[in-house]
C-alpha positions as CSV (number, residue, x, y, z in Angstrom):
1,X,135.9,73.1,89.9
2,X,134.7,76.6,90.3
3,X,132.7,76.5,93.5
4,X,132.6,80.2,95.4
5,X,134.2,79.0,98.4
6,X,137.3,78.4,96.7
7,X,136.4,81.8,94.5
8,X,136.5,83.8,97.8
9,X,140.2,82.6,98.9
10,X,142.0,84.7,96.4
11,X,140.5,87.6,97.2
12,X,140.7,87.6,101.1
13,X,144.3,86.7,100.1
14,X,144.7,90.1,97.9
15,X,143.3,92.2,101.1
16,X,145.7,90.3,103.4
17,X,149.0,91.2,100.9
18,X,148.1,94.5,100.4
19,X,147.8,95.4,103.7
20,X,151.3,93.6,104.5
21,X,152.2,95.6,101.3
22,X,151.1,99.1,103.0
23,X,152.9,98.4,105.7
24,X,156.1,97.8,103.8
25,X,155.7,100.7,101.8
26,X,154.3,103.3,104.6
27,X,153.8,101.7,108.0
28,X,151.7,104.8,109.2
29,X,149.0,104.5,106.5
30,X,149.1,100.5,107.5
31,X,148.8,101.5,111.2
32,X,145.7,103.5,110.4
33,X,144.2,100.3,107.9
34,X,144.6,98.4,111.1
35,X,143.1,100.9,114.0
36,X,140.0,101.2,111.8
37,X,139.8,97.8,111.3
38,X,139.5,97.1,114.7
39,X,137.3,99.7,115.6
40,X,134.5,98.6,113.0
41,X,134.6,95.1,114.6
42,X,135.6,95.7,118.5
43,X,131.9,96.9,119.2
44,X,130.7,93.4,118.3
45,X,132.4,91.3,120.7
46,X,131.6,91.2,124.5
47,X,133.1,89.1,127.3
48,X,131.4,87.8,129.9
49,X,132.1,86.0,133.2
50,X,129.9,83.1,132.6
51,X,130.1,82.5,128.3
52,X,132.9,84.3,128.0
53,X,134.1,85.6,125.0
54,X,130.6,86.5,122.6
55,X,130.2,87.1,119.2
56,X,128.5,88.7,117.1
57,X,126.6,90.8,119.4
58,X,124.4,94.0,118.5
59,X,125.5,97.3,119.8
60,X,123.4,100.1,121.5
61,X,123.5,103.9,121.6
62,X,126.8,105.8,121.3
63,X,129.0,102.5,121.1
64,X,127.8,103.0,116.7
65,X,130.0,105.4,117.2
66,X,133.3,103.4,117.2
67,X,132.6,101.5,114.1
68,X,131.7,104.8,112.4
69,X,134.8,106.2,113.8
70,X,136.4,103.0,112.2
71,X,135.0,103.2,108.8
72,X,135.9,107.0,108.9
73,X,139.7,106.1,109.2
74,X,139.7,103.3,106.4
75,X,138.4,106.4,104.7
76,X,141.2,108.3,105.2
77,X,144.0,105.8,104.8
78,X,142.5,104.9,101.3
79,X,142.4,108.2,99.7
80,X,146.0,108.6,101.5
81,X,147.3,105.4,99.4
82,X,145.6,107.5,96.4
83,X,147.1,111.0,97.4
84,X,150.9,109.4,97.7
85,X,150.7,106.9,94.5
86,X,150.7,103.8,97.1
87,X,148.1,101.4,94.9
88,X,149.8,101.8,91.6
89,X,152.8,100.4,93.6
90,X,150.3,97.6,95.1
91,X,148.3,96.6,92.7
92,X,150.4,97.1,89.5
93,X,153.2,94.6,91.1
94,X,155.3,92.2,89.3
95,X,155.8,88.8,89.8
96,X,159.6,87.5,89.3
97,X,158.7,84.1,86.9
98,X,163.0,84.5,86.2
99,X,163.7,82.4,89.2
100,X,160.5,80.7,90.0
101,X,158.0,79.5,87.7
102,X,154.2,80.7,87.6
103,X,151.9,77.2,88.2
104,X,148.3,78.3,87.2
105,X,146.3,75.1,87.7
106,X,142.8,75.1,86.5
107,X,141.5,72.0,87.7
108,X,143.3,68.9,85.7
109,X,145.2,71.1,83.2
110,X,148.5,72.9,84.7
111,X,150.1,76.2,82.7
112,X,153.3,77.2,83.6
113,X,154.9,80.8,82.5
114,X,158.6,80.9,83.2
115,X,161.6,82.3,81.6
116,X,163.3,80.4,78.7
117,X,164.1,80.1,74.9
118,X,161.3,78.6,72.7
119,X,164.2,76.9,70.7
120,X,165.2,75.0,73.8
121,X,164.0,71.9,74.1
122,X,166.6,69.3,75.6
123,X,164.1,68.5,78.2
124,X,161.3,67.7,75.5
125,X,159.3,64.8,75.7
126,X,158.2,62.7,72.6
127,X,154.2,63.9,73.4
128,X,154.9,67.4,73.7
129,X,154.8,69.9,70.6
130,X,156.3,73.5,70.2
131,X,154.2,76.0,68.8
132,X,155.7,78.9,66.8
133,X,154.3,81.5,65.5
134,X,154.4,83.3,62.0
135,X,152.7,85.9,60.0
136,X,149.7,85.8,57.9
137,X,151.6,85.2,54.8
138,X,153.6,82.3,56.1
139,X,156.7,82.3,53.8
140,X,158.4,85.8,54.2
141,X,161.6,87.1,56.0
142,X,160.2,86.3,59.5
143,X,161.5,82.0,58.6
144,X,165.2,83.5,59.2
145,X,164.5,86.0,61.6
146,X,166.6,86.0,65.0
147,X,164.1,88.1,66.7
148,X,160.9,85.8,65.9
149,X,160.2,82.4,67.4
150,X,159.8,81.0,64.2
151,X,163.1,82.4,62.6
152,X,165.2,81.9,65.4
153,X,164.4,78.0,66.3
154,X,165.0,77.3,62.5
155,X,168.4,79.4,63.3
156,X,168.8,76.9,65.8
157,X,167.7,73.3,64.5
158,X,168.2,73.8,60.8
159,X,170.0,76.3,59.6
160,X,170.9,74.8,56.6
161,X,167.9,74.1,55.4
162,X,166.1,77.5,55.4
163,X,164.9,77.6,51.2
164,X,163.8,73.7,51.9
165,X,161.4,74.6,54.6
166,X,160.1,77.4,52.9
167,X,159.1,75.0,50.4
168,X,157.7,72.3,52.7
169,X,155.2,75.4,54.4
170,X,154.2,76.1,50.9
171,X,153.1,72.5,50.4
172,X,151.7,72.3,53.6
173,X,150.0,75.0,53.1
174,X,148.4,73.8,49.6
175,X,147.2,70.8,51.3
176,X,144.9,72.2,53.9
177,X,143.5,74.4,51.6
178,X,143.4,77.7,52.8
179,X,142.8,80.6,50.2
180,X,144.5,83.9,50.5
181,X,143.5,87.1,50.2
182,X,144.0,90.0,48.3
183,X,147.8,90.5,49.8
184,X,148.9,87.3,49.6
185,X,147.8,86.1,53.5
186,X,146.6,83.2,54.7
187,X,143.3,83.7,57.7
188,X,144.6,84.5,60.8
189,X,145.2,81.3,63.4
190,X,146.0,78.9,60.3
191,X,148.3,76.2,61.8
192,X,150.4,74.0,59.9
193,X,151.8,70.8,61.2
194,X,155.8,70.9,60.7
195,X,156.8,67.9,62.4
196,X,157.6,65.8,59.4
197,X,159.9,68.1,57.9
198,X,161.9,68.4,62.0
199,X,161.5,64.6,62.3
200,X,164.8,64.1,63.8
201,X,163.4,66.6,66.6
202,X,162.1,64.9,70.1
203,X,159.3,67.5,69.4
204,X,156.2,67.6,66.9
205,X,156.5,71.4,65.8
206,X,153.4,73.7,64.3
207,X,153.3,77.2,63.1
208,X,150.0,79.1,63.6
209,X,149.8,83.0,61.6
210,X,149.5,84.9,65.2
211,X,150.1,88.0,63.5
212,X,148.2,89.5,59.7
213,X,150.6,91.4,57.8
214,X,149.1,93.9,55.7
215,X,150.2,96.5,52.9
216,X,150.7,100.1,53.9
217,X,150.0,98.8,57.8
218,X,152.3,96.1,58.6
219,X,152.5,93.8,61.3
220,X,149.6,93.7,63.6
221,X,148.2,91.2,66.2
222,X,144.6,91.4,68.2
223,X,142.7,89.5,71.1
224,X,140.4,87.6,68.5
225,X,143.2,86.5,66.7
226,X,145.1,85.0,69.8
227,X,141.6,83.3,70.6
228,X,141.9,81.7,67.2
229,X,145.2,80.9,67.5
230,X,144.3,78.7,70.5
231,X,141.5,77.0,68.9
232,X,143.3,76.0,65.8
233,X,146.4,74.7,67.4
234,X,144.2,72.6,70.3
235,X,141.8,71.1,67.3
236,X,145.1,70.4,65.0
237,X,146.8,68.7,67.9
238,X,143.6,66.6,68.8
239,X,144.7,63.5,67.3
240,X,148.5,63.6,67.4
241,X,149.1,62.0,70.7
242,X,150.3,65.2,72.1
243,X,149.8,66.0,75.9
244,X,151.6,69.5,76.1
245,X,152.6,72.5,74.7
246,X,155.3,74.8,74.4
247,X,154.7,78.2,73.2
248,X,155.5,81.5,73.7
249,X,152.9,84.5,74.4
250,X,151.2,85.3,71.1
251,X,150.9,88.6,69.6
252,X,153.0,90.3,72.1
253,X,156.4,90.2,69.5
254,X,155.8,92.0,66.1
255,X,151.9,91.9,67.0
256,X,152.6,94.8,69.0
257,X,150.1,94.0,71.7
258,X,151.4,94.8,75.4
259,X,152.9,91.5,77.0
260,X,150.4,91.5,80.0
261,X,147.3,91.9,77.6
262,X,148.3,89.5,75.2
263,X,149.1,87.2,78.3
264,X,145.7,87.4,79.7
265,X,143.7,86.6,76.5
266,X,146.1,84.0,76.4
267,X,145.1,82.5,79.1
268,X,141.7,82.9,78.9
269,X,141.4,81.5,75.6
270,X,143.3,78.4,76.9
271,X,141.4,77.7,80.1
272,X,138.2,77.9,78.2
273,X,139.5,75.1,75.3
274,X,140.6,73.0,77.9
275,X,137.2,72.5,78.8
276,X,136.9,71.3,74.8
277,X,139.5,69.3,74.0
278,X,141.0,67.3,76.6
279,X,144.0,65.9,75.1
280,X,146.2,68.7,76.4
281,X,147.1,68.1,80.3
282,X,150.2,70.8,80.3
283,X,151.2,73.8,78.5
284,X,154.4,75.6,79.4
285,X,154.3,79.3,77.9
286,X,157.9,81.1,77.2
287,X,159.1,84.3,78.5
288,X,162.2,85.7,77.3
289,X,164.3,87.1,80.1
290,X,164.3,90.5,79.2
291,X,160.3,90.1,78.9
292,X,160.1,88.3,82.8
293,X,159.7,92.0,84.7
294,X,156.2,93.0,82.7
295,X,154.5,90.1,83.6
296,X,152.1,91.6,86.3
297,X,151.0,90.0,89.9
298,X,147.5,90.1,89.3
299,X,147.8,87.1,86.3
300,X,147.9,84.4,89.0
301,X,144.4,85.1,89.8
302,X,143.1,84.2,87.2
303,X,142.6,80.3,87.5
304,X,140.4,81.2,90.5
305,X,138.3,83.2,87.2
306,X,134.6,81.2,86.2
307,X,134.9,82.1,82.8
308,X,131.2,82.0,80.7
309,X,131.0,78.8,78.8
């Protein structure tokens, strides 16, 4: 899946677009990219009546000169990209995922990132599950809480019955098992299965503690625990008939952890369990619209990334 052919096509694309990108932003430092461009590889082409066009072909005496020359003005355009603030405008762009979903495919798994609301799901299937996420101790303020995933799909789908689910985590909670510690939480990346208590749902729900919630530090969210979070919800979900995923970028909400970073571990942790478990063909992960402009260019790459397994 990863051969180094298909490795090498990303970048030669990044080259090509940030060139084009140069030129956008200051077509003399693009003119200069491509003058020394062609100086470095003009020397190593010759035509001839009888072949023709030849290449490569090894220059001789002053002709190193050119390519020297070349090199000399790639020089100079690069530390003039540095001097004016060009590459932070180049490589620190951001994809718009408000109009136009991003598709990262990693061989036969697909994750999408696109705007939406986690609580929508009017185009659910009956195989796919939402995943929302809660705080270490589960059973807290967050179960009513407009401004969390958790708190604001119970908002939507059951508003009613707030105090009866608080219970039903409780009990779920009890059954798995899991001891607390000293401040009343429960080990970061517990998931609990919820999809008895939203039966009349199209959608098998789980809450996973993305976040620990501590005294005298509050709310707090980490790349270990994100990893976690991923490998608890893909072995919970292994023998439930589910084939995708709804969930939203975890950690990045009371966590605290910048969107893009929590984003890429994200990612990571999920291409690296899809070579695990192989239930899940699809995940979609949920943006909220005011969230779509820090989602940086560069995350696309990253299904072209060999990760160590």
């Amino acid at each position: 899946m990863h051969t180094n052919a298909k490795s090498g096509i990303p970048k030669s694309k990044i080259v090509i677009n940030a060139i084009k990108d140069i030129f956008i932003i200051h077509p003399a430092i693009g003119m200069i990219f491509i003058v020394g461009i062609f100086l470095i590889f003009t020397p190593f082409f010759k035509y001839d009546r009888t072949f023709g066009w030849q290449f490569p072909i090894c220059p001789s005496g002053l002709i190193w000169v050119i390519p020297g020359l070349g090199g000399l003005l790639l020089i100079i355009a690069t530390c003039m990209c540095c001097f004016i603030g060009i590459r932070p405008k180049i490589f620190n762009k951001r994809i718009d995922i408000s109009k136009t979903p991003l598709k990262l495919i990693f061989g036969r798994f697909t994750v999408n990132v696109k705007a939406g609301e986690i609580q929508d799901i009017s185009n659910s299937r009956d195989t796919e599950a939402v995943v929302l996420c809660a705080n270490t101790t589960f059973i807290d303020e967050c179960v009513a809480d407009k401004h969390s995933t958790f708190g604001v799909f119970n908002l939507t789908h059951c508003p009613e019955k707030i105090q009866e689910l608080r219970e039903y985590v409780k009990k779920q909670l009890e059954s798995i098992e899991c001891r607390q510690d000293a401040d009343s939480a429960y080990p970061l990346g517990t998931t609990v299965n919820l999809s008895a208590f939203y039966q009349k749902l199209p959608v098998k729900v789980f809450l996973v503690a993305s976040t620990s919630k501590k005294k005298a530090v509050g709310f707090k969210a980490n790349p270990t625990s994100i990893c976690e979070c991923i490998r608890q919800v893909f072995e919970t979900t292994a023998d439930q008939r589910i084939s995708s995923l709804r969930m939203p970028i975890l950690g990045s909400g009371h966590g605290g952890l910048p969107i893009n970073s929590a984003l890429v571990v994200q990612l990571a942790s999920i291409k690296h369990y899809f070579t695990i478990f192989s239930h899940i063909k699809f995940i979609d992960i949920i943006v909220l619209e005011k969230d779509t402009e820090e989602i940086p260019d560069y995350i696309k790459n990253l299904q072209y990334t060999t990760l160590p397994l």
